[in-house]
C-alpha positions, 0 to 999 in steps of 0.5 A: 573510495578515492581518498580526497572523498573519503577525507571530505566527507570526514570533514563534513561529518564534523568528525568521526561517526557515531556508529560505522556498519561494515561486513554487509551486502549492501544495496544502496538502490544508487544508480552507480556503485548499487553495492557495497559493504558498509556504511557511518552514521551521524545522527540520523543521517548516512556520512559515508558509504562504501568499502568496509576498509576505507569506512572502518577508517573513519571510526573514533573511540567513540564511534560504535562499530557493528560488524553485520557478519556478511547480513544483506542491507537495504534501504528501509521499505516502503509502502506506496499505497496503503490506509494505515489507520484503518488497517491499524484497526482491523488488527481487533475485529474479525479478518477473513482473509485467505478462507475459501468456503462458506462454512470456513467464513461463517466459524470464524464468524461465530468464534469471533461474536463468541469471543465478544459477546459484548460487542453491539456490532460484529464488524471485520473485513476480509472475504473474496468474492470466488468463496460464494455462489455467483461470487457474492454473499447472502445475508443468509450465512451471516443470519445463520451464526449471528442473528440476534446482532447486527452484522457487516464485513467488508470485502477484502478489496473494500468495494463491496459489504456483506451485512446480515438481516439485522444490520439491513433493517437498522439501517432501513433498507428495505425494497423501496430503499433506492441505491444512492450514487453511485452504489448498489443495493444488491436484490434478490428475484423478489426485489429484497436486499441479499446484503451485498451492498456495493461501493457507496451502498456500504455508506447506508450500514457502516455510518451506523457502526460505533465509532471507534475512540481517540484510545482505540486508535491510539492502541491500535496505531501503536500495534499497526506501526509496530507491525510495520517495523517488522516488516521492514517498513521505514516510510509509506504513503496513505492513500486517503487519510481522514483528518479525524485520525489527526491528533491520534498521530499528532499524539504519537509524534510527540512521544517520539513513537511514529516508527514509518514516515508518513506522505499523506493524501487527503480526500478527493472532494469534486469541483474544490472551492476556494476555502477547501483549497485553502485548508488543504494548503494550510495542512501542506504548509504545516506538516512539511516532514520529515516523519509526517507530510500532506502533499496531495489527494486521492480519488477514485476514477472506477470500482473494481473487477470483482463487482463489475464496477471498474470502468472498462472499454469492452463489456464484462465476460457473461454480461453485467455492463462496462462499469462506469466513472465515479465521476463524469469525465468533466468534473474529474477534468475541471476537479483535477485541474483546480487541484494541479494548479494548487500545486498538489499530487493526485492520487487516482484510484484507476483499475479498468482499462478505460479509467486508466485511459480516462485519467491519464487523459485527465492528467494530460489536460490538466498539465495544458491548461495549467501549464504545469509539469513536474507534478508526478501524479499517479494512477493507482492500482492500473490492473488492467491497462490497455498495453498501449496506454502504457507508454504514457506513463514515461511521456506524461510524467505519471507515476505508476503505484501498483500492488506487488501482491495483486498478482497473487494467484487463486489457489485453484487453477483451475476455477477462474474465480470471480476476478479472472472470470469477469475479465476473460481470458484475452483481458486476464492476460495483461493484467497487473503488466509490472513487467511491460510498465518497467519496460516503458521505463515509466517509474513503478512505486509498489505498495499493498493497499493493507489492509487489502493485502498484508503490508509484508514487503518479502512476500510482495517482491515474492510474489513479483518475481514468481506469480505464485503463491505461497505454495508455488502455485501455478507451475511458472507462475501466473502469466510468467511474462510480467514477472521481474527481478528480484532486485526491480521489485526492491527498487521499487519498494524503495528508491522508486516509492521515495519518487513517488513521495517527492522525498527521493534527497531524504531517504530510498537510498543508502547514500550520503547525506539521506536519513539513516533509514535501513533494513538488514535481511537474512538473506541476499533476496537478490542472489537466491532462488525465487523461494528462499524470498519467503523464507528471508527474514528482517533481522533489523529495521532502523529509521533515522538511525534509531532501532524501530525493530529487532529479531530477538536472536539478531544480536549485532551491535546489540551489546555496543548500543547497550540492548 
């Protein structure tokens, strides 16, 4: 470091630090200078970064130093799409996640309603599609463990529910019950509902399901947050926050217990009148950050592959349509126009080719009406782009936010299972195109949709780099040609989520004058073999330059910081 820096910066920091981090690996996600070996801190902000010698340089006899034995640094984690509160809340009810049969499913099933058998409802998410004949449950399987109960589960993509007999009949669907906008009502040959209910259908039987408490959410935010922090977490973004969960996290922040910065979305509402406007400002001007902010708005273009309802430009394999808009094209034009004006970021889930096509044109209109720029809206999720769509990104200004464990492989190779199976084989090549999206050089923000996916950020950045699975399934991975580095999917994880969030000065890096937000690793994910990732483990997660997580057998600085 030249010395007149190091001089101004110990001026600026008003003296010597509070505690100085040396023996590291760093990576500071800065253009220049990407690495170094430590760091000071004052408060909950970074006052210097560079060689351990010039920073130890600036200890005083007060100043805690912590020698990082040679551990790898990164700026914290974050995660650029998820539902927090909700995910919170499946940490207490029945998950299905990674079971393949029927017969798997439906023990789980009845040990959790053994487990609960106060439980009015039995509720949970979690299974995929490929586990059932014709890629969709029968309310049969549920009828067999659980038929005195009403039953309903989501899909682990959130697009699709699976309730049983009795949850059908409490909720009064029956052969003339028709399927609202929309959303369907899965029927057999005989004209009755199987249980399969897709995208709003779902509304007719989750609006009955008991209401979970102001003290339920609390508890289960506390646990979801801790969650986080384990994994390294220091900020996400919620993509679709209800206003219901506010006074929940409004309790946490005054106890000092929030441990991930939050940028909130609310609920895109179509055609938006002046007083919805307004509100919504209000919220924007009262949650500013830095641990809690409103900014912008989610909506949904399409559904999802999976159900045949993502919006696509050439029909399903083995017939079922092209899927269709949410909205028609002019309302989300008019719709996202009133918000763009206002000054907020959208958030469009898009997956189908055709809806990524339709709101990146939408986003076009809206900055030429308005005559705006600058707004980084985003498409969210884009698992099927055209490629020549792709470069529109950059051009438009338009965050990409992707889900690094979307490229998960089926287990089976060989079964092309309900996803690949609906695309076919020309499609299924240029999904989830991390690679192709770098190339363009349009900014790439990745998240993990939790509870979709696990919020585990080192097995999403394995996941990126290999398309494997866990169990280095397929050899060379699933379509090898979108796979990147280790180190593009951390920035991703990192500098390129704090861009999409607008918070790029406050914290994403490892550099002067932004939040003390980091996580110390195991292992350099960035020097070792695609593998190792898994094995990596998160030693330390400080945000604002408080601990908010610590391996019980991580023991640096911990006698100095009196743990």
């Amino acid at each position: 470091m030249n010395a007149v820096i190091f001089a101004a910066l110990l001026l600026a920091s008003g003296g010597p630090p509070d505690t100085v981090l040396h023996n590291a690996h760093i990576f500071t996600a800065q253009p220049a200078a990407l690495l170094a070996e430590a760091f000071a801190v004052t408060g909950d902000r970074i006052v210097a970064v560079g060689t351990s010698a010039d920073v130890l340089k600036m200890a005083g006899p007060n100043t805690r130093v912590v020698d990082l034995d040679g551990a790898f640094v990164s700026p914290g984690f974050g995660d650029s799409h998820l539902h927090f509160m909700s995910g919170s809340l499946t940490l207490t009810e029945v998950t299905l996640d990674d079971l393949k049969s029927i017969k798997n499913i439906q023990a789980r099933i009845a040990a959790y309603a053994q487990a609960h058998p106060d439980a009015p409802w039995i509720s949970g998410r979690g299974w995929n599609y490929a586990a059932f004949p014709g890629n969709l449950p029968h309310r049969r399987w549920l009828d067999e463990v659980v038929p005195e109960r009403p039953v309903f589960i989501e899909a682990y993509d959130g697009h699709t529910g699976w309730a049983n007999t009795k949850a059908l009949a409490l909720a009064g669907i029956t052969r003339d019950t028709k399927n609202p906008e929309n959303g369907e009502i899965v029927r057999d040959e005989k004209g009755d509902a199987t249980g399969a209910l897709k995208e709003r259908a779902q509304r007719l039987v989750e609006r009955l399901l008991p209401k979970p408490t102001e003290d339920d959410k609390y508890r289960s935010l506390k646990t979801g947050l801790d969650l986080a922090a384990s994994y390294g977490l220091t900020f996400a973004h919620n993509a679709g926050f209800d206003l219901n969960d506010l006074p929940v996290y409004e309790r946490l922040m005054k106890e000092g217990g929030l441990k991930v910065r939050f940028y909130n979305a609310v609920y895109f509402e179509p055609d938006p009148d002046p007083a919805t406007l307004e509100k919504m400002k209000n919220l924007r001007a009262k949650y500013r950050g830095p641990l809690f902010r409103f900014g912008a708005v989610k909506a949904l273009a399409d559904g999802v592959v999976e159900s045949k309802t993502a919006w696509m430009l050439e029909p399903f394999a083995g017939g079922g349509g092209s899927g269709s808009p949410t909205y028609p094209v002019d309302v989300m034009n008019r719709s996202v126009a009133a918000y763009d004006r206002e000054g907020f970021q959208i958030f469009v889930h898009a997956i189908g080719d055709k809806a990524i096509r339709s709101i990146l044109d939408t986003f076009e209109h809206a900055a030429s009406v308005n005559g705006t720029s600058g707004r980084r809206h985003r498409v969210e999720h884009i698992e099927v782009p055209q490629l020549s769509d792709i470069a529109r990104f950059k051009s438009l200004g338009v965050i990409a936010s992707t889900q690094a464990l979307f490229a998960t492989p089926d287990d089976d190779d060989d079964t092309p299972g309900a996803y690949f199976g609906n695309l076919g084989l020309d499609r299924a090549a240029r999904t989830m195109a991390f690679k192709a999206i770098d190339d363009a050089g349009a900014v790439q923000a990745f998240g993990s949709d939790w509870p979709v996916y696990s919020m585990e950020v080192l097995k999403g950045i394995y996941t990126a780099v290999t398309r494997q699975t866990v169990r280095g399934t397929p050899p060379g991975g699933l379509h090898p040609e979108s796979r990147i580095s280790a180190e593009a999917a951390l920035r991703h994880f990192t500098v390129d989520g704090a861009y999409a969030g607008f918070a790029e000065n406050d914290y994403g890096r490892i550099a002067p004058g932004l939040f003390a937000d980091f996580v110390v690793l195991s292992q350099d994910i960035t020097k070792i073999p695609p593998p190792g990732i898994l094995g990596t483990r998160v030693l330390l997660t400080v945000m604002g330059g408080k601990e908010t997580f610590r391996a019980r057998d991580f023991t640096a600085g911990a006698a100095a910081a009196g743990k």
